[in-house]
PDB file of N, H, CA, C and O in Angstrom:
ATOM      1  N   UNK A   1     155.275 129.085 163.559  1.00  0.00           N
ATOM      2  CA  UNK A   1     154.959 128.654 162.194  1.00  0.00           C
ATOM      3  C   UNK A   1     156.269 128.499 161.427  1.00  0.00           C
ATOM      4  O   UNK A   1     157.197 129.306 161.482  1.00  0.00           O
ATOM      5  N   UNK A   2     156.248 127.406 160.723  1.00  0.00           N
ATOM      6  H   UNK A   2     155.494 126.751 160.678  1.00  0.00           H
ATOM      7  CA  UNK A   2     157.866 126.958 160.229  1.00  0.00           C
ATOM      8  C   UNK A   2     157.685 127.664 158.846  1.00  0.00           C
ATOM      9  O   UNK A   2     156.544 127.818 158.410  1.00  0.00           O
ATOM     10  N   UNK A   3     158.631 128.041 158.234  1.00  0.00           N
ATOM     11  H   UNK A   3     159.558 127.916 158.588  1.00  0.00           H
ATOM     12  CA  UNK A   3     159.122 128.919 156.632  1.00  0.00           C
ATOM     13  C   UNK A   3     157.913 128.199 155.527  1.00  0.00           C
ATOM     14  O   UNK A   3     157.238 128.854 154.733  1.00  0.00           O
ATOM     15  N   UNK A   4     157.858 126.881 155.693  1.00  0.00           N
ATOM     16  H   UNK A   4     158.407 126.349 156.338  1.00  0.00           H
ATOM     17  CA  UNK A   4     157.559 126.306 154.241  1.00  0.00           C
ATOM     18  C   UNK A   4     156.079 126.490 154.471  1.00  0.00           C
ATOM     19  O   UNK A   4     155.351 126.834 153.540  1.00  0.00           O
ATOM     20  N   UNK A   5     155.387 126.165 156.275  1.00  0.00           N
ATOM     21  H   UNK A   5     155.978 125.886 157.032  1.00  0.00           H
ATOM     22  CA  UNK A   5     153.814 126.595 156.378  1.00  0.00           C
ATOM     23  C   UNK A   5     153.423 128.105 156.105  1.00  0.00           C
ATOM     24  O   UNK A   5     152.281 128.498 155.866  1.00  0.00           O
ATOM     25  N   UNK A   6     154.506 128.844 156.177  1.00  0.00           N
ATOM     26  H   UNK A   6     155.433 128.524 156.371  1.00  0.00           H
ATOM     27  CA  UNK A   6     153.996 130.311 155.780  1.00  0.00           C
ATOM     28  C   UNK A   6     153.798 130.672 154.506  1.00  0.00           C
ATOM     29  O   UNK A   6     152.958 131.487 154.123  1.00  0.00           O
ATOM     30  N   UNK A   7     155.002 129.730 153.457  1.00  0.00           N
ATOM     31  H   UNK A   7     155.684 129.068 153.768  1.00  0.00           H
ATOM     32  CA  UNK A   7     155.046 129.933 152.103  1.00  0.00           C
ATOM     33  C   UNK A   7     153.827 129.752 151.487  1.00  0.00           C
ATOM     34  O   UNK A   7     153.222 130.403 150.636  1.00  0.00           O
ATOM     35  N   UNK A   8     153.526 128.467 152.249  1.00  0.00           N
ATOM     36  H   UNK A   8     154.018 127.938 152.940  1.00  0.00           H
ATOM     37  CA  UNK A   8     152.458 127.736 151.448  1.00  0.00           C
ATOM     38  C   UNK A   8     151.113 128.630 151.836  1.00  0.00           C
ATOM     39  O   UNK A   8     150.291 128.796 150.935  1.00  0.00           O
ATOM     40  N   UNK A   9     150.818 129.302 153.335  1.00  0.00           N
ATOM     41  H   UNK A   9     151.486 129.168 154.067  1.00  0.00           H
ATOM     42  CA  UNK A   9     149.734 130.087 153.033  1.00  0.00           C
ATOM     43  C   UNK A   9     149.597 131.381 152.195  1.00  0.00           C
ATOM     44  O   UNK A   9     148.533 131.921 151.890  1.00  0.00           O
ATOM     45  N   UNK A  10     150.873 131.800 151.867  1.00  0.00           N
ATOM     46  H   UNK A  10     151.737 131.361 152.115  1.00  0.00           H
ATOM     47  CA  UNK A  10     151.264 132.957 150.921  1.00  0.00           C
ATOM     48  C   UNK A  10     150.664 132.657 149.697  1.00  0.00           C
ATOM     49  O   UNK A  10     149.742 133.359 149.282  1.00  0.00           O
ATOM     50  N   UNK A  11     151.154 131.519 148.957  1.00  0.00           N
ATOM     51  H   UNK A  11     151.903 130.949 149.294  1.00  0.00           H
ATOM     52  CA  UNK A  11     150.693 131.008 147.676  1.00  0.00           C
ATOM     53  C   UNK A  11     149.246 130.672 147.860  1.00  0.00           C
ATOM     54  O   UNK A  11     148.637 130.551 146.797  1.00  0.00           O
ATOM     55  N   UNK A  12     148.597 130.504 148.877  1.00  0.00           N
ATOM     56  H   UNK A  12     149.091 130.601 149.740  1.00  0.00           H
ATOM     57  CA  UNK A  12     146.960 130.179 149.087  1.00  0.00           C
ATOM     58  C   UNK A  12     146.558 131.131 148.921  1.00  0.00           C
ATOM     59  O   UNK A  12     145.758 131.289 147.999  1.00  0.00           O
ATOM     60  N   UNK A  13     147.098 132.628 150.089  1.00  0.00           N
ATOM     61  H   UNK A  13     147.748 132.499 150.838  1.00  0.00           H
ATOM     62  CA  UNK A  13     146.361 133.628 149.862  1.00  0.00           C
ATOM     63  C   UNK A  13     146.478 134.447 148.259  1.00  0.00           C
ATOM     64  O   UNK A  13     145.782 135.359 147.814  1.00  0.00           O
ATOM     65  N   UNK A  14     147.478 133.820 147.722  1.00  0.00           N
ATOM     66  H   UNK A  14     148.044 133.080 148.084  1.00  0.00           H
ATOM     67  CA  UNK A  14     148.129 134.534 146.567  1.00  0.00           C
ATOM     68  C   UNK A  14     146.987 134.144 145.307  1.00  0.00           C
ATOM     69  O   UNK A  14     146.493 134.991 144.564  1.00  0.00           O
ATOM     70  N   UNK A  15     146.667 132.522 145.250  1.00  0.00           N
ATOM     71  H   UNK A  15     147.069 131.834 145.854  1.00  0.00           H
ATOM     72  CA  UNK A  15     145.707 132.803 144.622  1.00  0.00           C
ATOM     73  C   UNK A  15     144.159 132.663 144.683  1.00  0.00           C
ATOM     74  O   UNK A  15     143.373 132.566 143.741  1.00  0.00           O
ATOM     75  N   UNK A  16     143.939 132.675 145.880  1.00  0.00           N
ATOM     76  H   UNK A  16     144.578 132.755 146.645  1.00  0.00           H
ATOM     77  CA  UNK A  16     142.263 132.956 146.489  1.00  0.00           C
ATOM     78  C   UNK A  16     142.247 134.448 145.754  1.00  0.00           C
ATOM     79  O   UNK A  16     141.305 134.811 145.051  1.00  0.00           O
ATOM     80  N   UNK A  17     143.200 135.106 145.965  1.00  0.00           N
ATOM     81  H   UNK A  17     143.966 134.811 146.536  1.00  0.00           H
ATOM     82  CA  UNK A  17     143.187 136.358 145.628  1.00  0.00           C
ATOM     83  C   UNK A  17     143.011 136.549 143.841  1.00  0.00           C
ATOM     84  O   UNK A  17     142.000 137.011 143.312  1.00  0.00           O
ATOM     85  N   UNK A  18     143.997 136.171 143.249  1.00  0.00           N
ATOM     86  H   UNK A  18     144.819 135.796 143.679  1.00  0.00           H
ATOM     87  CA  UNK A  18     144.119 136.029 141.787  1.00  0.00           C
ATOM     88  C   UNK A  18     142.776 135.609 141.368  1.00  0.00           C
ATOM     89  O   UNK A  18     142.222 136.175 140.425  1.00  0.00           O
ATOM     90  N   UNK A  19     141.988 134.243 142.287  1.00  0.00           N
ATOM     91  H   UNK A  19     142.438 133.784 143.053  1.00  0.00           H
ATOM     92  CA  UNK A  19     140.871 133.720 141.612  1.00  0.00           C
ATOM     93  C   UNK A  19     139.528 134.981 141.848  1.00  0.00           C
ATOM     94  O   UNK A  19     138.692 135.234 140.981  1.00  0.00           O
ATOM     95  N   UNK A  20     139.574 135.458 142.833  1.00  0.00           N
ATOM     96  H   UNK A  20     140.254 135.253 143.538  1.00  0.00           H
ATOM     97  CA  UNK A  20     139.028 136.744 143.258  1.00  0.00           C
ATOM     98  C   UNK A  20     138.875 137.858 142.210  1.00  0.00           C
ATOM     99  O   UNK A  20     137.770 137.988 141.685  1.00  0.00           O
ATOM    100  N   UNK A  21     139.811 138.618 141.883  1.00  0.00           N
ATOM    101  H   UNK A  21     140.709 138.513 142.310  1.00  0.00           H
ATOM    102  CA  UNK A  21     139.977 139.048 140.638  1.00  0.00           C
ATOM    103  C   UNK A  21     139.522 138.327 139.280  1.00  0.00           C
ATOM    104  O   UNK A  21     138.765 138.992 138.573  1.00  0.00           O
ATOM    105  N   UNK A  22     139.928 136.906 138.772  1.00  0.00           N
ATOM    106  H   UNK A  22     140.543 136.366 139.346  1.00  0.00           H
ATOM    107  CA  UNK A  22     139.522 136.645 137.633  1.00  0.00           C
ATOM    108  C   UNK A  22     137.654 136.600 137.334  1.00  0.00           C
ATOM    109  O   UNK A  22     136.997 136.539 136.295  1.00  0.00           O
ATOM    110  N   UNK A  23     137.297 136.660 138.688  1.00  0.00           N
ATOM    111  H   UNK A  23     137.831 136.709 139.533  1.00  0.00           H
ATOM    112  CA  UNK A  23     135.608 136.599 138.704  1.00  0.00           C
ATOM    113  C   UNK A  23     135.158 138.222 138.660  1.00  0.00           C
ATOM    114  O   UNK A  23     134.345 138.654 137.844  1.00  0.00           O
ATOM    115  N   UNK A  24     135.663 138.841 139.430  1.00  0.00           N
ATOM    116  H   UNK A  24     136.324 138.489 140.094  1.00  0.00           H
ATOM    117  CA  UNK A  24     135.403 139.939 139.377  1.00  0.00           C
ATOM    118  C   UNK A  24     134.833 140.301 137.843  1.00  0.00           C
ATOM    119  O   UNK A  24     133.708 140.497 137.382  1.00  0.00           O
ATOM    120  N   UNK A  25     136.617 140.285 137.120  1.00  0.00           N
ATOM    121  H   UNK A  25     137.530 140.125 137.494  1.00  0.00           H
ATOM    122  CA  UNK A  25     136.765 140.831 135.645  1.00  0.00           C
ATOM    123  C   UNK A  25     135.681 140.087 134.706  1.00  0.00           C
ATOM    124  O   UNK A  25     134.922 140.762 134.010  1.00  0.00           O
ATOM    125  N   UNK A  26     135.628 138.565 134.707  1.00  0.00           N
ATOM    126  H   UNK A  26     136.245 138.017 135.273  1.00  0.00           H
ATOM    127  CA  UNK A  26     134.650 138.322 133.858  1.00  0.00           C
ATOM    128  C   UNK A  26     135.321 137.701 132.705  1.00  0.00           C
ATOM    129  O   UNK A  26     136.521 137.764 132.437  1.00  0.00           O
ATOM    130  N   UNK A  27     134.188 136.962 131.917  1.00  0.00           N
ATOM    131  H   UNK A  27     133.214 136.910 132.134  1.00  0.00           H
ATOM    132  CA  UNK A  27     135.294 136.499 130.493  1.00  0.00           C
ATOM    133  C   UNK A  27     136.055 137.177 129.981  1.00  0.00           C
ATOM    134  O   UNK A  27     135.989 138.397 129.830  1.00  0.00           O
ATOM    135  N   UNK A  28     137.166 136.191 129.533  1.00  0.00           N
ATOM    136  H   UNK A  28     137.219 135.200 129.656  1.00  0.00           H
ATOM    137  CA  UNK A  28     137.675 136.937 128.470  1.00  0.00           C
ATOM    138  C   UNK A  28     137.207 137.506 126.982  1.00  0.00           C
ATOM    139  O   UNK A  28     138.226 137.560 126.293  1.00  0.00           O
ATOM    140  N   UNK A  29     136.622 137.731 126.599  1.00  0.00           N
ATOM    141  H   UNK A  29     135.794 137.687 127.159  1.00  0.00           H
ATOM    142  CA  UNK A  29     135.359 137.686 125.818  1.00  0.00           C
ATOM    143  C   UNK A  29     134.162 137.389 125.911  1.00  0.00           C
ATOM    144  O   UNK A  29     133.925 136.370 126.559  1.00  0.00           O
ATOM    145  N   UNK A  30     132.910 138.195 125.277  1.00  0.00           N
ATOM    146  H   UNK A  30     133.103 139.023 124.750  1.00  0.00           H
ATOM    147  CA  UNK A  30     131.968 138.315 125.594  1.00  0.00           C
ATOM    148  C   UNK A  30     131.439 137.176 125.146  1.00  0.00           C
ATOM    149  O   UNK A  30     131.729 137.049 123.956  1.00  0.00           O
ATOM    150  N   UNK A  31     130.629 136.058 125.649  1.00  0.00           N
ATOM    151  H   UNK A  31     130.393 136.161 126.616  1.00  0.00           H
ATOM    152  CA  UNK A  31     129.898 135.192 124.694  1.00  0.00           C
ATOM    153  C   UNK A  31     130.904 133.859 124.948  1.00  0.00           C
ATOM    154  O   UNK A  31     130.740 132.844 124.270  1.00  0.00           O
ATOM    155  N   UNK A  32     131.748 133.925 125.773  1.00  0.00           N
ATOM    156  H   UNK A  32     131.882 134.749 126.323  1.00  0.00           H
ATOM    157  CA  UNK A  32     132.761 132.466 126.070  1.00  0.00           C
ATOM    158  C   UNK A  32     132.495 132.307 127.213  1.00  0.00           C
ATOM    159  O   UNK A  32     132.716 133.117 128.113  1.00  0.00           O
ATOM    160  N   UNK A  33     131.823 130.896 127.350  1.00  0.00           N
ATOM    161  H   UNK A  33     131.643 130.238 126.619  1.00  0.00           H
ATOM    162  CA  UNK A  33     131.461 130.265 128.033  1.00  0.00           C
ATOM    163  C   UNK A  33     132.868 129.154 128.712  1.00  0.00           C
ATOM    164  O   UNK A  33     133.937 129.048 128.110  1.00  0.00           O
ATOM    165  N   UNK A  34     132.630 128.572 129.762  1.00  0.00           N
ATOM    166  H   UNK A  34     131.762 128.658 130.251  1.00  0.00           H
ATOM    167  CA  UNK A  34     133.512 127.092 129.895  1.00  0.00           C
ATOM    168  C   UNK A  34     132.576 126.131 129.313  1.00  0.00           C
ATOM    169  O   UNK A  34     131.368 126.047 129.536  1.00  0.00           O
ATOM    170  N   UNK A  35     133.467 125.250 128.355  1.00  0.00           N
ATOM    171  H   UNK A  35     134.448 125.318 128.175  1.00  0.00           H
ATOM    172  CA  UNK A  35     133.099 124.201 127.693  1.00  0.00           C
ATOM    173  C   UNK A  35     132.308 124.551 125.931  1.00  0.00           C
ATOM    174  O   UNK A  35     131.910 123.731 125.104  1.00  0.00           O
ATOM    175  N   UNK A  36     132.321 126.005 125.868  1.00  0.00           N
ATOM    176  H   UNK A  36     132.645 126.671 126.540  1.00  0.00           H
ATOM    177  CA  UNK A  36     131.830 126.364 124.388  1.00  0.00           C
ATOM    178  C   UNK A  36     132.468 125.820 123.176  1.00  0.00           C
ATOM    179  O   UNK A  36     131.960 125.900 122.058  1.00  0.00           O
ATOM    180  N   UNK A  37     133.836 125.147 123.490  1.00  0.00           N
ATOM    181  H   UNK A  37     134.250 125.082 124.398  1.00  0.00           H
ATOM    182  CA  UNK A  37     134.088 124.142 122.298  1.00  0.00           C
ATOM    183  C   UNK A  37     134.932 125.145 121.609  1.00  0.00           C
ATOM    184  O   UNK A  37     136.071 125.387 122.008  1.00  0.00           O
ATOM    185  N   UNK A  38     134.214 125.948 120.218  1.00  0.00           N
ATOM    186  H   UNK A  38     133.289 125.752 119.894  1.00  0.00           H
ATOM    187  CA  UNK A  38     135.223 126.705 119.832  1.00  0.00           C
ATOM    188  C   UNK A  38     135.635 126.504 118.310  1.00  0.00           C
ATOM    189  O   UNK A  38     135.739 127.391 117.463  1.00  0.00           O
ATOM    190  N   UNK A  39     135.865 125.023 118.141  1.00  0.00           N
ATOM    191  H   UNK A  39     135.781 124.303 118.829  1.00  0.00           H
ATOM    192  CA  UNK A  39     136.464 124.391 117.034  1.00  0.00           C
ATOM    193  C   UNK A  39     137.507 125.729 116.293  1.00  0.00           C
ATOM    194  O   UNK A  39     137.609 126.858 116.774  1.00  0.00           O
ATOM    195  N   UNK A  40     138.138 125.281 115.149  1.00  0.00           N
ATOM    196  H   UNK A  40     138.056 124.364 114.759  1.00  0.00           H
ATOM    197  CA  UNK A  40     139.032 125.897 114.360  1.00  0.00           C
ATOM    198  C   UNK A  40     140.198 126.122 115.190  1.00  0.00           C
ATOM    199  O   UNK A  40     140.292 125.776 116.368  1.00  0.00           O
ATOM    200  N   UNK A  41     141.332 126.893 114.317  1.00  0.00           N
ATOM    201  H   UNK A  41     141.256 127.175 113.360  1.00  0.00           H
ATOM    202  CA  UNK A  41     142.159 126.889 114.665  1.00  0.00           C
ATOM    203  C   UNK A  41     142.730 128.105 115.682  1.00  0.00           C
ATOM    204  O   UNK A  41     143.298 128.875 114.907  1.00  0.00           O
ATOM    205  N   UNK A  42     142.846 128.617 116.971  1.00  0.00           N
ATOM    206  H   UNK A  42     142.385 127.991 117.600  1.00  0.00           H
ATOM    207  CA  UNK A  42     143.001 129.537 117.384  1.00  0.00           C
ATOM    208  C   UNK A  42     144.212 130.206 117.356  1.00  0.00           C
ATOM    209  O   UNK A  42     145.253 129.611 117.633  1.00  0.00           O
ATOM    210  N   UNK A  43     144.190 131.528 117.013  1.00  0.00           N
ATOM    211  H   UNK A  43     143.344 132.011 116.788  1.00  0.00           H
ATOM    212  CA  UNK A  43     145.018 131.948 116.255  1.00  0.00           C
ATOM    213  C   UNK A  43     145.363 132.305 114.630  1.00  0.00           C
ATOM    214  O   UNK A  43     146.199 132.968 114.016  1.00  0.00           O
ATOM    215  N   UNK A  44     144.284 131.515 114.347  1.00  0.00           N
ATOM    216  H   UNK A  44     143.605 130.976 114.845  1.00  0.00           H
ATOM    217  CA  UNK A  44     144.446 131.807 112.792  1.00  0.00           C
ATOM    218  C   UNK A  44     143.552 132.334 112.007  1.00  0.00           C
ATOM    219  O   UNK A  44     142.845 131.594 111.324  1.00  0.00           O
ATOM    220  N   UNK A  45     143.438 133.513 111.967  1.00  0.00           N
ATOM    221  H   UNK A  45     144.013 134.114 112.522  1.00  0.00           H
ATOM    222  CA  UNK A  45     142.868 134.337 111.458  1.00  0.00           C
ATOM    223  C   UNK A  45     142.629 134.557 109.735  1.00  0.00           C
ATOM    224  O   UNK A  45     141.980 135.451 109.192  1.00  0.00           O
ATOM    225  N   UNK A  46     143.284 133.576 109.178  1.00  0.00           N
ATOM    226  H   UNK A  46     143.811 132.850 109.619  1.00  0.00           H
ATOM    227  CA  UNK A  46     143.494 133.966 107.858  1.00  0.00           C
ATOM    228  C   UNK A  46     144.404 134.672 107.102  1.00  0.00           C
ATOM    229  O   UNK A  46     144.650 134.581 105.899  1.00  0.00           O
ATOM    230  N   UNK A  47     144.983 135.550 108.146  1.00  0.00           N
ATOM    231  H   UNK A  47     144.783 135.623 109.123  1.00  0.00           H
ATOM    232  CA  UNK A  47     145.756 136.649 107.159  1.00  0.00           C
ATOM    233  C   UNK A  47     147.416 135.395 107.220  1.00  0.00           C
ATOM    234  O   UNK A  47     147.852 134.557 108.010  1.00  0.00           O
ATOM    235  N   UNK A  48     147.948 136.131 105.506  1.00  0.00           N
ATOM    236  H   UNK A  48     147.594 136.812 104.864  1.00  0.00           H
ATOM    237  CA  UNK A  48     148.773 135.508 105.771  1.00  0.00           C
ATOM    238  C   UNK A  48     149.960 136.209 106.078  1.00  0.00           C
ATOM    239  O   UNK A  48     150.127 137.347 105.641  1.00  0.00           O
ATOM    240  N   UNK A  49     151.147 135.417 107.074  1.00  0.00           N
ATOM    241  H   UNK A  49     151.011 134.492 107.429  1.00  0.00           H
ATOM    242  CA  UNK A  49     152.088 136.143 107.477  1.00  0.00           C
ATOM    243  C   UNK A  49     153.541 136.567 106.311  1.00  0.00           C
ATOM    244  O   UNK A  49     154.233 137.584 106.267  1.00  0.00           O
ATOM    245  N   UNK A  50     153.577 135.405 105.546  1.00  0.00           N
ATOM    246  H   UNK A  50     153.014 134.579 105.582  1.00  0.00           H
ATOM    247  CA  UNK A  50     154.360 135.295 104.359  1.00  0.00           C
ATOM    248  C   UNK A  50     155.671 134.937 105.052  1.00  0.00           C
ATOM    249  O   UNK A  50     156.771 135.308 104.643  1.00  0.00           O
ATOM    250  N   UNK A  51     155.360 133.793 106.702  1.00  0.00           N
ATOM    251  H   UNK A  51     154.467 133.492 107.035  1.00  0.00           H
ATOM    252  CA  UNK A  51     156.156 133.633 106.674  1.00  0.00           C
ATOM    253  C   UNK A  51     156.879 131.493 105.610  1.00  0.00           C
ATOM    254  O   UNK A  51     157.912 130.844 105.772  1.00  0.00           O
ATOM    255  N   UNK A  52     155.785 131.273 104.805  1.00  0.00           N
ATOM    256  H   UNK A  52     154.945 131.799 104.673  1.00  0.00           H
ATOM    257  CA  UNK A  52     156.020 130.365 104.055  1.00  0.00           C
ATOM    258  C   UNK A  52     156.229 130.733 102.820  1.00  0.00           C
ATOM    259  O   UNK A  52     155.629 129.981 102.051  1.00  0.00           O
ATOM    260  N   UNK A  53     156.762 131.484 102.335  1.00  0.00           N
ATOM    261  H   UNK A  53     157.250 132.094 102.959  1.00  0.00           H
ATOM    262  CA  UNK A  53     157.183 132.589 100.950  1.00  0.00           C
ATOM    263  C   UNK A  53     158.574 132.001 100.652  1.00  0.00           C
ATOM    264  O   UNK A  53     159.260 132.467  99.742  1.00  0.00           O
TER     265      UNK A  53
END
């Protein structure tokens, strides 16, 4: 097996694995779906930082 075919099954197994885990864990929040849209601005919570002062 040549260097770059091993790399490349490394990075396969690397993230079969990662994707493995992200199912496990579950949303990132409860109630977020793929494709829930979302609208507004993420991140912006309202508060202000004062960094436009």
């Amino acid at each position: 097996m040549s260097v770059l075919a091993g790399f490349a099954l490394l990075l396969l197994v690397v993230f079969v694995v990662a994707f493995a885990v992200g199912r496990g864990a579950g949303p990132v929040s409860p109630g977020l779906t793929p494709g829930s849209g979302g609208g507004g601005n993420p991140g912006m919570s309202g508060h202000d930082t004062g960094a436009g002062q």
